[in-house]
DSSP file (Angstrom, degrees, kcal/mol; ACC not computed):
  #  RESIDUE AA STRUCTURE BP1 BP2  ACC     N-H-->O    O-->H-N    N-H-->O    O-->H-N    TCO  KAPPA ALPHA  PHI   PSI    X-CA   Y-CA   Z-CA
    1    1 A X              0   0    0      0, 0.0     2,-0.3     0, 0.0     0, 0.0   0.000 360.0 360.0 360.0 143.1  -23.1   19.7   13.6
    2    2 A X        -     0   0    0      1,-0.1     2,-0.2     0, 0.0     0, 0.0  -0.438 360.0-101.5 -94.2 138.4  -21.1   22.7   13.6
    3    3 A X        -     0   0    0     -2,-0.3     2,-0.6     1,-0.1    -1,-0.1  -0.348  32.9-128.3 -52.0 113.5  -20.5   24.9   10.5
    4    4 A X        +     0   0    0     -2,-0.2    -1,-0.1     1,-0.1     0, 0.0  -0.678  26.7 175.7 -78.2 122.7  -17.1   24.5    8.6
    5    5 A X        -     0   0    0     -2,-0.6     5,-0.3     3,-0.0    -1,-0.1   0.640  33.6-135.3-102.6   0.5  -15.3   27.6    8.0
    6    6 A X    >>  -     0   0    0      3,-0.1     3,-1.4     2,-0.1     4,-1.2   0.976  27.1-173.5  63.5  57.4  -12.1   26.0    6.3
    7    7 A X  H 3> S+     0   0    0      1,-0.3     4,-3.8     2,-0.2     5,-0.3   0.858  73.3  59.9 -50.4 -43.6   -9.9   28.2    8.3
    8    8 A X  H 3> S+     0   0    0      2,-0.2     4,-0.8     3,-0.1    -1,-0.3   0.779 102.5  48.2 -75.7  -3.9   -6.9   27.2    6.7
    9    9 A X  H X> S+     0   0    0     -3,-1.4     4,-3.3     2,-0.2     3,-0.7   0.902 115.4  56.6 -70.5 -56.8   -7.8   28.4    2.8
   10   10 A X  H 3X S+     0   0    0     -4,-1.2     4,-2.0     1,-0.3    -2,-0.2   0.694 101.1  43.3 -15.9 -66.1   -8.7   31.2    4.5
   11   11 A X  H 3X S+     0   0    0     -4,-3.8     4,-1.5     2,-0.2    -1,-0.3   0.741 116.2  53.4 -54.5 -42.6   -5.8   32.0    6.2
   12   12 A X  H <X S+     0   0    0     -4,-0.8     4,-1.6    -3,-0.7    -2,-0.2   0.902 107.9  47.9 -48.8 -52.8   -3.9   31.3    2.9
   13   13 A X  H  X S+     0   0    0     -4,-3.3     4,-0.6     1,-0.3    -2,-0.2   0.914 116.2  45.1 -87.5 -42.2   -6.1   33.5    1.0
   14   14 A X  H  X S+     0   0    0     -4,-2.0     4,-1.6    -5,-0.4     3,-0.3   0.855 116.8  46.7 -53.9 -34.7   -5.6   36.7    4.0
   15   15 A X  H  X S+     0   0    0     -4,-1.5     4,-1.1     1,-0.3    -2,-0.2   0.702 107.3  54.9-100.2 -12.7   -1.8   36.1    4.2
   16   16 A X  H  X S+     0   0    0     -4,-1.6     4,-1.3    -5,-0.2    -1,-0.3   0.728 114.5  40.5-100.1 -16.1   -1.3   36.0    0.2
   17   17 A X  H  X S+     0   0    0     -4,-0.6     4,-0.6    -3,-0.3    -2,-0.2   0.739 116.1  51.7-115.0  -5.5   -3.1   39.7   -0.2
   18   18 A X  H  < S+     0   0    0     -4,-1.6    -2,-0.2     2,-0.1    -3,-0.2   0.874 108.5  51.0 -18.4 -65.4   -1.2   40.6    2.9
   19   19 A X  H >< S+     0   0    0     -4,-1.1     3,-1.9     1,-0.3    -2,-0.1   0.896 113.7  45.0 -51.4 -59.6    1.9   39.3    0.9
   20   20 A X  H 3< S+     0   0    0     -4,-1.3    -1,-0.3     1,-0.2    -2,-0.1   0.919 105.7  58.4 -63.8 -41.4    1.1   41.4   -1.9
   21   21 A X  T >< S+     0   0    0     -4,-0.6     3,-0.9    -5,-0.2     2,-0.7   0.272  75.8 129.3 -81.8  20.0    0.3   44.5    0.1
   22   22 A X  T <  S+     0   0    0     -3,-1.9     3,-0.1     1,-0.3    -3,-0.0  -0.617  73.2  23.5 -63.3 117.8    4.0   44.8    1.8
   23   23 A X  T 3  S+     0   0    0     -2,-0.7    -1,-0.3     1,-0.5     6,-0.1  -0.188  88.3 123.6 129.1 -20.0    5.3   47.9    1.4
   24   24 A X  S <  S-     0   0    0     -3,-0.9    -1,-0.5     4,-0.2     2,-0.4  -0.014  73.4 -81.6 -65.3-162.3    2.2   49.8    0.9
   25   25 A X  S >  S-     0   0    0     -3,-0.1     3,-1.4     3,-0.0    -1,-0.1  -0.877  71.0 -57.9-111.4 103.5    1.6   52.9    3.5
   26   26 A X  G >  S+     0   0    0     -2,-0.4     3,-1.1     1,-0.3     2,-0.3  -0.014 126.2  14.5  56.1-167.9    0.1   52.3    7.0
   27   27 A X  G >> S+     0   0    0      1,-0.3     3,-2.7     2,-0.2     4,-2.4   0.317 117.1  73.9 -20.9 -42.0   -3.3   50.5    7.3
   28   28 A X  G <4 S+     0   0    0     -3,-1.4    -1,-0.3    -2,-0.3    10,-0.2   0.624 104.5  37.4 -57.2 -20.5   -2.9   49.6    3.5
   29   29 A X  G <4 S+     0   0    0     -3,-1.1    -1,-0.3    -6,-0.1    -2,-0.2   0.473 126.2  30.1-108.9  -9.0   -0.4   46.9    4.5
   30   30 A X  T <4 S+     0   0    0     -3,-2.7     2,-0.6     1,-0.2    -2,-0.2   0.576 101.3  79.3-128.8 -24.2   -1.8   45.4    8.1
   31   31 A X    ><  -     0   0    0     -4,-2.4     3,-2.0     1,-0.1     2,-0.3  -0.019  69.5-151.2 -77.4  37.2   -5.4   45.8    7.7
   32   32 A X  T 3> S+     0   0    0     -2,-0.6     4,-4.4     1,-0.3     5,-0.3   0.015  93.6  42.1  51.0 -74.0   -7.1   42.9    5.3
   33   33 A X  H 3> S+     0   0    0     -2,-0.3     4,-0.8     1,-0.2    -1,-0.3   0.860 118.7  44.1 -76.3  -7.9  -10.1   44.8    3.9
   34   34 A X  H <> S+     0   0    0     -3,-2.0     4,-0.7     2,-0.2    -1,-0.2   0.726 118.8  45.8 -83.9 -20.4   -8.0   48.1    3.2
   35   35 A X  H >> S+     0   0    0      1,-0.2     4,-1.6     2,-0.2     3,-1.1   0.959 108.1  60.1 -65.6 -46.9   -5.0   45.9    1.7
   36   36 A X  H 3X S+     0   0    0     -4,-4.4     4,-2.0     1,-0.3     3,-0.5   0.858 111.1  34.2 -65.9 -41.0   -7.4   44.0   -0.2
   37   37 A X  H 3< S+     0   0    0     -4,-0.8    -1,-0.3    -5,-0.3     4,-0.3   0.673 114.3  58.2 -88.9  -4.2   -8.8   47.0   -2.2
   38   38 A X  H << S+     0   0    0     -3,-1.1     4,-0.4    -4,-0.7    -1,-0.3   0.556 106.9  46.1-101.9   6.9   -5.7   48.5   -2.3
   39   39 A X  H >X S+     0   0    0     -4,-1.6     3,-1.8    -3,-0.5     4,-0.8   0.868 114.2  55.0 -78.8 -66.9   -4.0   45.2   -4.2
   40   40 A X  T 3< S+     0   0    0     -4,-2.0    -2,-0.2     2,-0.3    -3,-0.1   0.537 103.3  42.0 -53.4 -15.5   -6.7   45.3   -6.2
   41   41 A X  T 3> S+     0   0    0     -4,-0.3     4,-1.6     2,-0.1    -1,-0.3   0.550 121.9  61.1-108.0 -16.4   -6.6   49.0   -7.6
   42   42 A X  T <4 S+     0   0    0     -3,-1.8     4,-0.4    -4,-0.4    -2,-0.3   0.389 104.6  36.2 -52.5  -9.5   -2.7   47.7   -7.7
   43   43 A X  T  X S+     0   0    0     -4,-0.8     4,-3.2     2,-0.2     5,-0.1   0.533 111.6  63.1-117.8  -1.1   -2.8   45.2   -9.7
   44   44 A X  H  > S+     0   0    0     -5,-0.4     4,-2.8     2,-0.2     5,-0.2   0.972 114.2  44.1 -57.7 -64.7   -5.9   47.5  -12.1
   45   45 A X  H  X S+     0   0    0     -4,-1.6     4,-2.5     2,-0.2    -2,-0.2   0.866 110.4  57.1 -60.7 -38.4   -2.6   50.1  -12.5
   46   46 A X  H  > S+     0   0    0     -4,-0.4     4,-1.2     2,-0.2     5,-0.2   0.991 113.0  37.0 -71.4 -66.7   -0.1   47.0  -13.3
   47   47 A X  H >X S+     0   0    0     -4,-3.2     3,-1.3     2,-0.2     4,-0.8   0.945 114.8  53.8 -55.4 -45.1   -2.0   45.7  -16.1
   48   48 A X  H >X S+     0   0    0     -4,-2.8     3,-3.4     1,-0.3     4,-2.9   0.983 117.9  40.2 -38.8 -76.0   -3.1   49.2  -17.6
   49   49 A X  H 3X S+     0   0    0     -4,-2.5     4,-0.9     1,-0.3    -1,-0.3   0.479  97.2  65.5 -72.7  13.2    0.5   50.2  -17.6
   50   50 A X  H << S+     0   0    0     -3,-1.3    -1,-0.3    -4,-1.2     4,-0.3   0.528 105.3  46.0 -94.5 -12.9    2.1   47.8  -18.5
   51   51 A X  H <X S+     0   0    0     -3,-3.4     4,-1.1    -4,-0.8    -2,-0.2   0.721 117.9  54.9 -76.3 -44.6    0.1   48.2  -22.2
   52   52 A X  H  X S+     0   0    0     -4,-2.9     4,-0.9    -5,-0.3    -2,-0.2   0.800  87.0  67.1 -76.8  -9.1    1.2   51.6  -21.5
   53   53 A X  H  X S+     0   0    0     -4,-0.9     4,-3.2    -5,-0.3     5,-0.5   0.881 104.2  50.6 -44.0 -54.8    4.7   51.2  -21.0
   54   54 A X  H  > S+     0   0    0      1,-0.3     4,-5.3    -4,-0.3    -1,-0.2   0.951 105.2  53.7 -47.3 -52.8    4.8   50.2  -24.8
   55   55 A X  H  X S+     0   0    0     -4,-1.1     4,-1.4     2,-0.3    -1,-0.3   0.706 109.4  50.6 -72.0 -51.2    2.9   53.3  -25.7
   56   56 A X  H  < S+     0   0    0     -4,-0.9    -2,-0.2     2,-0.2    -1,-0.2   0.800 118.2  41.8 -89.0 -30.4    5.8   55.7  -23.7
   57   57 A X  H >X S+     0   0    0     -4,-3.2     4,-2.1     2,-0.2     3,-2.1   0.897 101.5  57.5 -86.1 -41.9    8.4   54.0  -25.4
   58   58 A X  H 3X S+     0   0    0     -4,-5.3     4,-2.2    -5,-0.5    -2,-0.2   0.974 116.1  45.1 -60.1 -42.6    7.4   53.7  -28.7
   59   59 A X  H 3X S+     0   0    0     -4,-1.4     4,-0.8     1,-0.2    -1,-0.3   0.636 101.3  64.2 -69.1   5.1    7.2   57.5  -28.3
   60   60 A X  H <> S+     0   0    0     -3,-2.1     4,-2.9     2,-0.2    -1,-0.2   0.850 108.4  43.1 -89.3 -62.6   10.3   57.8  -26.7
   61   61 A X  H  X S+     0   0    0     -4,-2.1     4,-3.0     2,-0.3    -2,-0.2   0.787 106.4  54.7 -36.0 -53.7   11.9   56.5  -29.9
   62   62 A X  H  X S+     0   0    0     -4,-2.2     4,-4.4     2,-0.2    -1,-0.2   0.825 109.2  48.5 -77.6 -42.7   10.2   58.2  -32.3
   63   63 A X  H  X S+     0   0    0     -4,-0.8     4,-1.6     2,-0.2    -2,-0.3   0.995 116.0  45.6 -69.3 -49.3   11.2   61.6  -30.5
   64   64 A X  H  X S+     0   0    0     -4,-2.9     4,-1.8     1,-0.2    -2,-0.2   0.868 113.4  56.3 -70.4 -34.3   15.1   60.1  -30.4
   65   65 A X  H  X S+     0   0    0     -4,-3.0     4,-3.2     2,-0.2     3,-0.4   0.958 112.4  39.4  -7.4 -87.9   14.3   59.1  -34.4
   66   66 A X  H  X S+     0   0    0     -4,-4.4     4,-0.8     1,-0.2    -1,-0.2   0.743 109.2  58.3 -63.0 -24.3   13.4   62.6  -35.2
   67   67 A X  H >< S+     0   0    0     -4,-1.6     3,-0.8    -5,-0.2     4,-0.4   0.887 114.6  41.7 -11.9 -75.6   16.3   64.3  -33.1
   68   68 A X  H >< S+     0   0    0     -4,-1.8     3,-2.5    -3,-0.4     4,-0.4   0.905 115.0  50.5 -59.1 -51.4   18.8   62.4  -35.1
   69   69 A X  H 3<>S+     0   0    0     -4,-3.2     5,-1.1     1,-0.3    -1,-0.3   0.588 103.9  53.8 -90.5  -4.9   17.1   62.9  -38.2
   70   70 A X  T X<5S+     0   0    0     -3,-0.8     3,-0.7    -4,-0.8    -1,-0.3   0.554 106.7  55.4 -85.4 -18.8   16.7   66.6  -38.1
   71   71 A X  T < 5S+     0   0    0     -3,-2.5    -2,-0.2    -4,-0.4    -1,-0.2   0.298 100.8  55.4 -95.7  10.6   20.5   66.9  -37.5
   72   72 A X  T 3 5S-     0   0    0     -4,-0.4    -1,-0.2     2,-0.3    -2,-0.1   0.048 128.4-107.0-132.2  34.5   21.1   64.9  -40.8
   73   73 A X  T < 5S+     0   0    0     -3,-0.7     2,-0.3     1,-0.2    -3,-0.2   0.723  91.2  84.6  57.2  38.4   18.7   68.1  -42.5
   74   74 A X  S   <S-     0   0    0     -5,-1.1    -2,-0.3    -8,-0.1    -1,-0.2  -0.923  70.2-111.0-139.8-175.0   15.5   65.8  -42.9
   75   75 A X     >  -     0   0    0     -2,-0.3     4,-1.0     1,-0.1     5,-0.0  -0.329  23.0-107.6 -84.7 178.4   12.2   64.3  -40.7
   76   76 A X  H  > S+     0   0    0      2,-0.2     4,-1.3     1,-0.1     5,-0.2   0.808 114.4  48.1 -86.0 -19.3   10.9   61.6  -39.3
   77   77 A X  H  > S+     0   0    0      1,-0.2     4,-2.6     2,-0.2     5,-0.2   0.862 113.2  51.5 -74.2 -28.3    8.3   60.9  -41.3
   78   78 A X  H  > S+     0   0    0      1,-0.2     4,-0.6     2,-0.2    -1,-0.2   0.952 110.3  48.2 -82.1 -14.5   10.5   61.3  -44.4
   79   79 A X  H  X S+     0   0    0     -4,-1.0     4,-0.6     2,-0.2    -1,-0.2   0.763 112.6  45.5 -67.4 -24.7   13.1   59.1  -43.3
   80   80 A X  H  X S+     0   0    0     -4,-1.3     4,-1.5     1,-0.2    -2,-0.2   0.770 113.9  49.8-100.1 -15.0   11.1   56.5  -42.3
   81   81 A X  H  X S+     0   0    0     -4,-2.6     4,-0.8    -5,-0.2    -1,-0.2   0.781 115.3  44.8 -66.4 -20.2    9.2   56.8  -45.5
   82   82 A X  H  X S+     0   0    0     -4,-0.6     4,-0.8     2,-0.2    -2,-0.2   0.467 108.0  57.1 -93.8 -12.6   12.4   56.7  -47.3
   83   83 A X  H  X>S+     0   0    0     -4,-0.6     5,-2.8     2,-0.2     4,-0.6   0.715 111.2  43.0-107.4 -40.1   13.3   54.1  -45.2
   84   84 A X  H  <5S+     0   0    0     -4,-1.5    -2,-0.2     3,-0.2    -3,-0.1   0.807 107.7  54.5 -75.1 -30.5   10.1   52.0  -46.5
   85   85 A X  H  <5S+     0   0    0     -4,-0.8    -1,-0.2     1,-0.2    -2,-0.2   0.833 107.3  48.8 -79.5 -29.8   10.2   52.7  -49.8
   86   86 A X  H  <5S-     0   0    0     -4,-0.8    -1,-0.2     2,-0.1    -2,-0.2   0.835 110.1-126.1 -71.2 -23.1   14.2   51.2  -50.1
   87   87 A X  T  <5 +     0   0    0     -4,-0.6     2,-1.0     1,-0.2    -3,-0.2   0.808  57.4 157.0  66.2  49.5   12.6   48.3  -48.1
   88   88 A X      < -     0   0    0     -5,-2.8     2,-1.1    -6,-0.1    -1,-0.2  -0.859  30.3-160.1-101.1 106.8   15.4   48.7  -45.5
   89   89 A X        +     0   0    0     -2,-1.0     2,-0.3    -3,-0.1    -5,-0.1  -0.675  29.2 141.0-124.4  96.2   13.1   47.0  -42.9
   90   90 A X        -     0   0    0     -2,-1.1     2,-0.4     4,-0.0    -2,-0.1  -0.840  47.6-101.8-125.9 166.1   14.6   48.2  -38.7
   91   91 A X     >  -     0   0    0     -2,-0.3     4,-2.0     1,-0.1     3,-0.3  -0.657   9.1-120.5-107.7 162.0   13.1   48.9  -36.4
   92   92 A X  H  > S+     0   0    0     -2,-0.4     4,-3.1     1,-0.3     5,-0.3   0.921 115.0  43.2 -55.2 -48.3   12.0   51.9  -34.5
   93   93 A X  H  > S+     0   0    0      2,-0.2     4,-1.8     3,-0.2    -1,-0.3   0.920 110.2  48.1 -68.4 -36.2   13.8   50.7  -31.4
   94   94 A X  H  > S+     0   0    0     -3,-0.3     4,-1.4     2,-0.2    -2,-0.2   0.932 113.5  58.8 -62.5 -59.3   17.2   49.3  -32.8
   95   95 A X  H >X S+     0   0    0     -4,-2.0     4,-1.4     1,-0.3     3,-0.6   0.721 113.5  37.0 -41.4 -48.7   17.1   53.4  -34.9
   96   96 A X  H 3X S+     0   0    0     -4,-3.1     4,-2.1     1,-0.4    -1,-0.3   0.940 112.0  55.3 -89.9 -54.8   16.9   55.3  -31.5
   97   97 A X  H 3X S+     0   0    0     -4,-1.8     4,-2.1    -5,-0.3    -1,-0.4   0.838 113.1  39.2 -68.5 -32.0   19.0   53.1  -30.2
   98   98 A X  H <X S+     0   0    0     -4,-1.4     4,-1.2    -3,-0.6     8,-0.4   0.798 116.9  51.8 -57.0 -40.1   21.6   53.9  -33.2
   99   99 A X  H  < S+     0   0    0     -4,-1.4     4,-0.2    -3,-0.3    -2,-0.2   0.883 115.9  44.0 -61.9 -28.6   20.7   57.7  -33.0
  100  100 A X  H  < S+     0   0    0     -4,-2.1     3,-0.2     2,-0.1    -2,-0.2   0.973 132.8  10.0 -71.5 -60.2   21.4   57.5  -29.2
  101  101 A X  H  < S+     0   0    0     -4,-2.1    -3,-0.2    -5,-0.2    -2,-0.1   0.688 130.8  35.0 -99.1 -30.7   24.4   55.6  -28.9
  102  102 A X    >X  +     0   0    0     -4,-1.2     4,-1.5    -5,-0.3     3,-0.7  -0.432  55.6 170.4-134.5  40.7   26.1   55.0  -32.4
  103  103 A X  H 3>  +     0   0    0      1,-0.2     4,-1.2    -4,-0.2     5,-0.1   0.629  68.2  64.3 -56.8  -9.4   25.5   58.1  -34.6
  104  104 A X  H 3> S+     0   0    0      2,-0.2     4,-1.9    -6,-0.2    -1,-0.2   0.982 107.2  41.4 -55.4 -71.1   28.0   57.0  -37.4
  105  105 A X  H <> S+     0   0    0     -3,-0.7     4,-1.6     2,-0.2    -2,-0.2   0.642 109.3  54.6 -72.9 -10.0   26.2   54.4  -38.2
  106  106 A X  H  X>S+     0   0    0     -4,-1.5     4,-2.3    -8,-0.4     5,-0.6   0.891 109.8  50.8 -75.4 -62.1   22.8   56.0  -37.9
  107  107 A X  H  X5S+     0   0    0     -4,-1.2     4,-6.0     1,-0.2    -2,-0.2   0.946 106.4  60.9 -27.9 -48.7   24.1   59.0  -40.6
  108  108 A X  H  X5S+     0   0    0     -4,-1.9     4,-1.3     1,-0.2    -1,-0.2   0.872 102.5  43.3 -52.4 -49.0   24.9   56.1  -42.3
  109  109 A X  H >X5S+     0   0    0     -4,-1.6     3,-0.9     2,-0.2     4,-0.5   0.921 115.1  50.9 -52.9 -49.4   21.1   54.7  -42.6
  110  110 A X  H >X>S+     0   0    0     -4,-2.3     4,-2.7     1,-0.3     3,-1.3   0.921 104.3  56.1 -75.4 -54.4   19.8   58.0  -43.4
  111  111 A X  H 3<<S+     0   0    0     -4,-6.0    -1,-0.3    -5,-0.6    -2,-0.2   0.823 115.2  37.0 -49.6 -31.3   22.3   58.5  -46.2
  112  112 A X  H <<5S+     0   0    0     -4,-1.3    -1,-0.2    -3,-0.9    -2,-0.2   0.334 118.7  51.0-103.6  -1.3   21.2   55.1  -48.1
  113  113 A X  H <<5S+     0   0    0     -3,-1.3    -3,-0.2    -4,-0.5    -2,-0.2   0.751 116.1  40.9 -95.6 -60.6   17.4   55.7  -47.2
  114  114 A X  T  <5       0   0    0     -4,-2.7    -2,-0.2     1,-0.2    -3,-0.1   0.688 360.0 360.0 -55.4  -7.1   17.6   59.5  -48.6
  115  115 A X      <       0   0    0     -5,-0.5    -1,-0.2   -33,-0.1    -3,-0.1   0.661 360.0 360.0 -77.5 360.0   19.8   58.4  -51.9
């Protein structure tokens, strides 16, 4: 009796890390076992950064934070300490987004956390 090799999971399971490896650069996209380790060291970098994504923004913030908060003559750690102690409870991203776009109302926070 002849050996089954289940061609069609097979095929499935080549055409889906094909699938995945469109776009990559010459062999990485038509060859099977070079796609396959290079999906795989793609999708290694997709999870990693995508924790690190967080991590780029949350500093992102914190540098627009202190921008603002050095042009209204304090830091960031003392605003956002001042900011803890009132219990005035935002969040890093909505502030930078207020220093960025809406600096009125950011002055405004700072004045009622520093009073």
């Amino acid at each position: 009796m002849p050996r089954a090799k289940n061609k069609a999971a097979s095929h499935r399971r080549r055409k889906r890390i094909l699938d995945q490896a469109k776009g990559f650069f010459g062999a990485r996209s038509k060859v099977y076992t070079i796609a396959k380790n290079a999906v795989d060291k793609a999708m290694v970098h997709s999870y990693r950064d995508r924790k690190l994504k967080k991590r780029v923004y949350r500093s992102l913030w914190i540098a627009r934070i202190n921008a603002a908060a050095r042009m209204n003559d304090t830091s960031y750690s003392k605003l956002m300490g001042a900011l803890h102690d009132k219990n005035i409870n935002i969040n890093r991203k909505t502030l930078a987004d207020l220093a960025y776009n809406n600096m009125e109302a950011f002055n405004e926070i700072v004045k009622v956390a520093m009073s």
